[in-house]
C-alpha positions as CSV (number, residue, x, y, z in Angstrom):
1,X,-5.0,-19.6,14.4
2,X,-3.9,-16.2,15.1
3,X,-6.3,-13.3,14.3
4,X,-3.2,-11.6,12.9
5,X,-2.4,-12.1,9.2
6,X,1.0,-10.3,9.2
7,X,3.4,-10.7,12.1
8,X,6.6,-8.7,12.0
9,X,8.5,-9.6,15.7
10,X,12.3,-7.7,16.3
11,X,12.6,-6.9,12.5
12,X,15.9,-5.7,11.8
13,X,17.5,-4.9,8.3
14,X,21.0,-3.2,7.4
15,X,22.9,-3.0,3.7
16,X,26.5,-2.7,3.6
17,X,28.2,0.6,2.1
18,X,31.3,1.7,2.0
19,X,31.2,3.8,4.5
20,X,30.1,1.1,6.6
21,X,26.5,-0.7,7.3
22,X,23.7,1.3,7.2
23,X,20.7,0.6,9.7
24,X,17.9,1.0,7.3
25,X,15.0,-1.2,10.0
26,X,15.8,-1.3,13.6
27,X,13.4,-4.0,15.7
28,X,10.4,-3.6,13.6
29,X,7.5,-4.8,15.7
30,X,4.2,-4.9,13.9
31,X,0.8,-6.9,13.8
32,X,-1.9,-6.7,11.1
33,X,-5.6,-8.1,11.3
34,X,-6.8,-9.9,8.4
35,X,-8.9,-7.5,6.3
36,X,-7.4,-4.3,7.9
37,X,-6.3,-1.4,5.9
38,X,-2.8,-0.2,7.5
39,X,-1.4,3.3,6.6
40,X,2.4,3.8,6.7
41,X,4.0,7.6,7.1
42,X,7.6,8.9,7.6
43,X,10.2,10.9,5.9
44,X,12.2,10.0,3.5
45,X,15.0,7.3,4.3
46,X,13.0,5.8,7.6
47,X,12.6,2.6,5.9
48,X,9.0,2.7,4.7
49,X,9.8,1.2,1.0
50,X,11.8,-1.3,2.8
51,X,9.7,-2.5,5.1
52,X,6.9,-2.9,2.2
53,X,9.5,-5.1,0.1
54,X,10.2,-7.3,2.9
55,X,6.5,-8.2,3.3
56,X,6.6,-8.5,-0.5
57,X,9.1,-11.2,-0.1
58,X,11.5,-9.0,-2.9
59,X,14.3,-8.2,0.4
60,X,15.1,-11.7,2.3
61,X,18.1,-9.8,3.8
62,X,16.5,-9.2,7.5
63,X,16.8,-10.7,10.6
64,X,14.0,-11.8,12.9
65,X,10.6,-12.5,12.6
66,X,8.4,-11.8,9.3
67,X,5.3,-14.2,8.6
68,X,2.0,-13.9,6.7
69,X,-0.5,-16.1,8.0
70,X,1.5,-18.3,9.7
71,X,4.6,-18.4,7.4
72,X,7.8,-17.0,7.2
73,X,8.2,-14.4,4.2
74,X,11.1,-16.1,2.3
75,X,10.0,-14.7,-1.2
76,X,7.6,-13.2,-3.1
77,X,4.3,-15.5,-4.4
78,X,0.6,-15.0,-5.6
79,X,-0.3,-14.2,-1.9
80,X,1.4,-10.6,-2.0
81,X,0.5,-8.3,-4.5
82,X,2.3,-5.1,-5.0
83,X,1.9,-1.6,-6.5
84,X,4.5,1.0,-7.1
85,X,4.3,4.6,-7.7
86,X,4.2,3.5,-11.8
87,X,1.7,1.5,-12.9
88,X,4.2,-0.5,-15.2
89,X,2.1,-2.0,-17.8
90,X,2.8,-3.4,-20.5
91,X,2.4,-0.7,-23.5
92,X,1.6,-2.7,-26.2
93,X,-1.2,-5.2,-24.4
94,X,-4.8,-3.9,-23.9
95,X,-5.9,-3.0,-20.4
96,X,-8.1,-6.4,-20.4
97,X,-5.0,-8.4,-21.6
98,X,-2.6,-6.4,-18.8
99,X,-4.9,-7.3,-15.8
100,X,-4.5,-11.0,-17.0
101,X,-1.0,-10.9,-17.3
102,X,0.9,-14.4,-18.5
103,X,-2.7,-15.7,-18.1
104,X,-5.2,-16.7,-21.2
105,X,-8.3,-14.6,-21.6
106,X,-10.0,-17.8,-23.8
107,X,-10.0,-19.3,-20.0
108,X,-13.6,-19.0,-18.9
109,X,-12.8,-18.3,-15.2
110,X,-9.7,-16.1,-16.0
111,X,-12.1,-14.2,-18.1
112,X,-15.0,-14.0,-15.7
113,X,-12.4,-12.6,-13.3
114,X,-10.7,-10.1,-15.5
115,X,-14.3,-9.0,-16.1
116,X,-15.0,-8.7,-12.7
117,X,-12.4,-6.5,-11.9
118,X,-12.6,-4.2,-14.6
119,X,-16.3,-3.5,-13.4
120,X,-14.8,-3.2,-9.7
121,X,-12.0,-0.7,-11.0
122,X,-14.2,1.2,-12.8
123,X,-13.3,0.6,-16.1
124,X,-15.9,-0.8,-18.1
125,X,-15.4,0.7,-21.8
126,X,-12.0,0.3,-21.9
127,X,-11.0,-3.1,-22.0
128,X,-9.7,-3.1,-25.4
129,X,-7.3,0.6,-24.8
130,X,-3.7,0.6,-24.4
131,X,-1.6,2.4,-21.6
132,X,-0.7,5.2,-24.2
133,X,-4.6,6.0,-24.2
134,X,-5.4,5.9,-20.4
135,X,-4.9,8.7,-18.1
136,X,-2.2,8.3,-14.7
137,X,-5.6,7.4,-12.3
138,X,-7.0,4.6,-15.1
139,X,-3.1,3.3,-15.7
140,X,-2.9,2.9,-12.1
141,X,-6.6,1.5,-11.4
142,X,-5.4,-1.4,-14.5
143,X,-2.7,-2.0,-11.6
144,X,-4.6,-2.4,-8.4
145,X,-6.7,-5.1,-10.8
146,X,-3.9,-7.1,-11.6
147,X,-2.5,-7.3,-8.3
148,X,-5.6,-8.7,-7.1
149,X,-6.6,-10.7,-10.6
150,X,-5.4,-13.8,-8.2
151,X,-6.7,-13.0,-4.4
152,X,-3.8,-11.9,-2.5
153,X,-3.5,-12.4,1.1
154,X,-2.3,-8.6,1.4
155,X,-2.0,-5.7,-0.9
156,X,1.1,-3.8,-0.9
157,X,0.9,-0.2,-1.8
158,X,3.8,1.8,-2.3
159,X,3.0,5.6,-2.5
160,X,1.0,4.5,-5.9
161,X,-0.9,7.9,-5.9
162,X,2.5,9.9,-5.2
163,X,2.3,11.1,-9.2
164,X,-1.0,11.7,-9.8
165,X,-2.7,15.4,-9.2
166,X,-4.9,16.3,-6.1
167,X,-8.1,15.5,-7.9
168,X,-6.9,12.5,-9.7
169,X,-5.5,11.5,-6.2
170,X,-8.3,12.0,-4.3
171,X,-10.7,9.8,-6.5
172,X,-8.3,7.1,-6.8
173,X,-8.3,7.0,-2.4
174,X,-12.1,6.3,-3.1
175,X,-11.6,4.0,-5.6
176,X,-9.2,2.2,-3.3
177,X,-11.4,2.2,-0.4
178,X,-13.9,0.6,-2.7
179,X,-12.3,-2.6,-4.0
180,X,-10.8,-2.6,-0.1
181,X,-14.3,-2.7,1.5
182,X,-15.6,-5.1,-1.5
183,X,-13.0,-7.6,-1.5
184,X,-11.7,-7.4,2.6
185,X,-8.1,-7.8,1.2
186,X,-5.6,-7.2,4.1
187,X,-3.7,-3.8,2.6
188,X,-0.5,-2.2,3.9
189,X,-0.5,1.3,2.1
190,X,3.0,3.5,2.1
191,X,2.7,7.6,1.8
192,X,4.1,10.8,2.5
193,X,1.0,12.5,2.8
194,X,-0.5,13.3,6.7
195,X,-3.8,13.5,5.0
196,X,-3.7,10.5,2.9
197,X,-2.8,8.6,5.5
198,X,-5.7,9.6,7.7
199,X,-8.3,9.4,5.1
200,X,-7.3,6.2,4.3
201,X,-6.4,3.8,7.0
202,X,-7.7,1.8,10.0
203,X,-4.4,2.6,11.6
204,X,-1.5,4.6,10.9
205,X,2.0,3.5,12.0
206,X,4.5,6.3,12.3
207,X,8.4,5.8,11.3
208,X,11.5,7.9,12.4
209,X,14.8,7.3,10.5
210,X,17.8,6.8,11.4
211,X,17.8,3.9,11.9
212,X,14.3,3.5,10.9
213,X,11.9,2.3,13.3
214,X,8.4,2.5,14.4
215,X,7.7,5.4,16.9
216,X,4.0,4.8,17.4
217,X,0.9,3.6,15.9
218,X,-2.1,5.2,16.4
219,X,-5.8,3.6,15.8
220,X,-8.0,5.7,12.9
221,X,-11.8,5.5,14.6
222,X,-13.8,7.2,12.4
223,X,-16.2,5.4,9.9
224,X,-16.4,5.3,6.2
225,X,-17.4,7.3,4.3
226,X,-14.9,10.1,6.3
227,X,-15.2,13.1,5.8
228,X,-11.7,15.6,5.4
229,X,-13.7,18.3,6.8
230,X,-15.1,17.0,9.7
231,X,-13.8,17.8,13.5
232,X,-12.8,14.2,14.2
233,X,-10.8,13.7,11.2
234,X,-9.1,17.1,11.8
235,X,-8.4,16.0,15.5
236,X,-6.7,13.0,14.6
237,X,-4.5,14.6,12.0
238,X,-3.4,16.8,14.7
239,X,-2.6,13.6,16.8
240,X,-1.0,12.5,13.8
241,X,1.0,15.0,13.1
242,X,1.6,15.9,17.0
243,X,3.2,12.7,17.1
244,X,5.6,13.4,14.6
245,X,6.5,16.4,15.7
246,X,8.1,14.5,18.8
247,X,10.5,12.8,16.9
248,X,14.3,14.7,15.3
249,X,12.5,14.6,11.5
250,X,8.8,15.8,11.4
251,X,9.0,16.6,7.8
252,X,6.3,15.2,6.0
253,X,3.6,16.3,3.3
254,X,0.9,18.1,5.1
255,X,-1.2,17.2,2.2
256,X,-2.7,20.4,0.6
257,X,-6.6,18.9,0.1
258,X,-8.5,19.8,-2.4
């Protein structure tokens, strides 16, 4: 078997319009470990969302290769979880009763597990609030425990921290690196932010639009805990940033810090 639990080979994808077909992916070529945490950054339009709802299995439009451990990706299933920006719970459910979703809580292992997450999110107290009393950070921690309420393969993260402030942000990346180095779920995380991506990932893979594609993907070796701060991190920002600098489109968010 394949050390690689994602395998994206000559990837294309392009919608129809009517000014004519639009080249949102152009040959896509991408491996991912099992257990690795995989940071995705470009501007807007170079097909980062896209690529995301492809592995998601919610965009069976694209030609060539997608799999995910061994499988093509021909819809979504309890394997892929995903995050959005929102946290779209359900308002009028508790945060226990969100994370289990259209399963029973009077189930002793559904229970266990709902418990188990709430402890791993950091939510312990307020299993019994709704959404209306959380904060942006706890809404979206509720989330992340749902999606993973049934062990996913991988973790799909679209720019789920994109709303929250710097602060809020900046514990919730430490929060996420937490349930990623407790439960060694396979995570492909999508952002704007240089410094996000950085902080964050094992590698980051860098996408130009038009058409969007993958200019290069660069290897994160630093340890965790990282430091923002430090001279190494600093030195591969540059590299990140240098490399998008080469491209027609560097804009990006520099991330401000905190």
């Amino acid at each position: 078997m394949s050390e690689h639990s994602l395998v994206i080979e000559h990837l294309n994808r392009t919608f129809a319009s009517p000014a004519g077909p639009v080249h949102a992916l152009s040959n896509i070529q991408l491996k991912v470990k099992q257990g690795e945490f995989v940071t995705l950054i470009g501007p807007s339009g170079c097909g980062k969302s896209t690529l995301l709802k492809i592995v998601g299995g919610l965009d069976t439009g694209y030609e060539g290769k997608a799999e995910l451990n061994g499988r093509p990706i021909t819809g979504p299933g309890i394997e892929k979880g995903v995050i959005f920006q929102e946290p779209r719970l359900f308002p009028w459910l508790t945060v226990e009763k969100n994370i289990a979703a259209n399963l029973s809580l009077k189930n002793p292992a559904v229970r266990r597990r709902v418990d188990e997450l709430i402890e791993l999110v950091r939510l312990k107290g307020f299993e019994k609030a709704y959404p209306r009393e959380l904060s942006g950070g706890m809404a979206q921690r509720v989330a992340i425990a749902r999606a993973l309420l049934r062990s996913p393969d991988v973790l799909l993260l679209d720019e789920p921290f994109g709303a929250l402030d710097a602060f809020t942000r900046a514990h919730m990346q430490e929060v996420l690196l937490d349930i990623w180095q407790n439960n060694k779920t396979t995570m492909l995380f999508v952002t704007h932010d240089l410094d996000e991506a950085v902080f964050l990932g094992e590698k980051v893979v860098i996408m130009n639009p038009r058409p969007g594609h993958i200019r290069e993907i660069l290897p994160i070796d630093l340890p965790f805990p990282r430091s923002r701060t430090g001279a190494s991190f600093q030195e591969l920002r540059r590299l990140v940033l240098q490399a998008f600098e080469k491209g027609e489109e560097p804009a990006l968010d520099l991330g401000a810090g905190i």
